[in-house]
C-alpha positions as a printed NumPy array, in Angstrom:
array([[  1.845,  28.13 ,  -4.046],
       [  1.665,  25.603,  -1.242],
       [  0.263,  22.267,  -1.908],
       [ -1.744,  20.473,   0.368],
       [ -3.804,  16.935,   0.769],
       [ -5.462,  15.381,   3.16 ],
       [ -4.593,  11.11 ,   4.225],
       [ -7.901,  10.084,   5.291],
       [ -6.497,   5.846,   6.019],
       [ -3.191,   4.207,   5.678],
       [ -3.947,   0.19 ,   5.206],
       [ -0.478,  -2.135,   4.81 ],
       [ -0.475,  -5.615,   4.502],
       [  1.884,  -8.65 ,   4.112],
       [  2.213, -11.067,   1.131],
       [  0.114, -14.289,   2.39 ],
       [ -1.467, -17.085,   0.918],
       [ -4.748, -16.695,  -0.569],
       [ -5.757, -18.787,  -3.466],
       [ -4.345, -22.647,  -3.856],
       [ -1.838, -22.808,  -7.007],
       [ -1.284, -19.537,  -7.077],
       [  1.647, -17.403,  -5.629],
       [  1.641, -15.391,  -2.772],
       [ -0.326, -11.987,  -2.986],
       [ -0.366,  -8.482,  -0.654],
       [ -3.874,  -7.543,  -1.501],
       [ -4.909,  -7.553,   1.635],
       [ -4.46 ,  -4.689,   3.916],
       [ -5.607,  -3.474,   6.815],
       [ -5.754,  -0.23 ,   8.156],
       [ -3.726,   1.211,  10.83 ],
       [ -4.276,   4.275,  12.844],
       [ -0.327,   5.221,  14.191],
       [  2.322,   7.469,  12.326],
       [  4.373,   5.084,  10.08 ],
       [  7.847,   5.601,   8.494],
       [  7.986,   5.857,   4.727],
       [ 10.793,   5.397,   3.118],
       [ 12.28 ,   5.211,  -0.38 ],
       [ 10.611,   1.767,  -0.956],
       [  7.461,   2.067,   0.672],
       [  5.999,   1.994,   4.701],
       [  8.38 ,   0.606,   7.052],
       [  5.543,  -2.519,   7.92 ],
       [  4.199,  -2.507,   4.698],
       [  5.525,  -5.334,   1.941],
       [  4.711,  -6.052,  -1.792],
       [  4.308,  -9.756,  -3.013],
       [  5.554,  -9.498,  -6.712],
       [  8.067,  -6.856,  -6.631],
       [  8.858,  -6.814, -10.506],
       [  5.703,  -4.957, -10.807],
       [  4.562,  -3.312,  -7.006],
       [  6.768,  -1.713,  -4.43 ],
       [ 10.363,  -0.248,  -4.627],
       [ 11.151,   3.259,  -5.6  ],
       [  9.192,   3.949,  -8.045],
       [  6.247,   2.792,  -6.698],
       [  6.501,   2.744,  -3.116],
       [  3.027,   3.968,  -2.501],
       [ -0.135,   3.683,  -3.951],
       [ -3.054,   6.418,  -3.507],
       [ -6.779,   5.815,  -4.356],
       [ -8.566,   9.399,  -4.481],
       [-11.424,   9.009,  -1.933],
       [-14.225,  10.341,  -4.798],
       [-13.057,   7.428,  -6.887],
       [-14.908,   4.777,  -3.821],
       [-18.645,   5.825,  -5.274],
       [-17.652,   4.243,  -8.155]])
């Protein structure tokens, strides 16, 4: 049985500075429409802000099913 899926947008971000007193947060991404390296911690220009609970590999990507956005 082959599996198959379809990528309809890649968005990566960097940790910035978004809300005074509070730390640093990746939220933010944008999407990009070149091939990009994944590796065992993620996409090569991607980043995660708190890494105790977002990024490394275990959780190096994140997927949100595209019938999920009518909610």
């Amino acid at each position: 049985m082959q599996l198959t899926s379809k990528i309809s947008g890649l968005f990566v971000g960097k940790p910035q500075q978004r809300w005074e007193g509070k730390p640093p947060s990746a939220i933010s991404k944008k999407q990009v429409d070149a091939p990009l390296e994944l590796t065992k911690t993620g996409f090569t220009t991607d980043e995660q802000a708190d890494k105790k609970v977002h990024g490394g590999p275990e959780k190096a990507v994140h997927h949100y099913p595209a019938e999920h956005y009518e909610f």
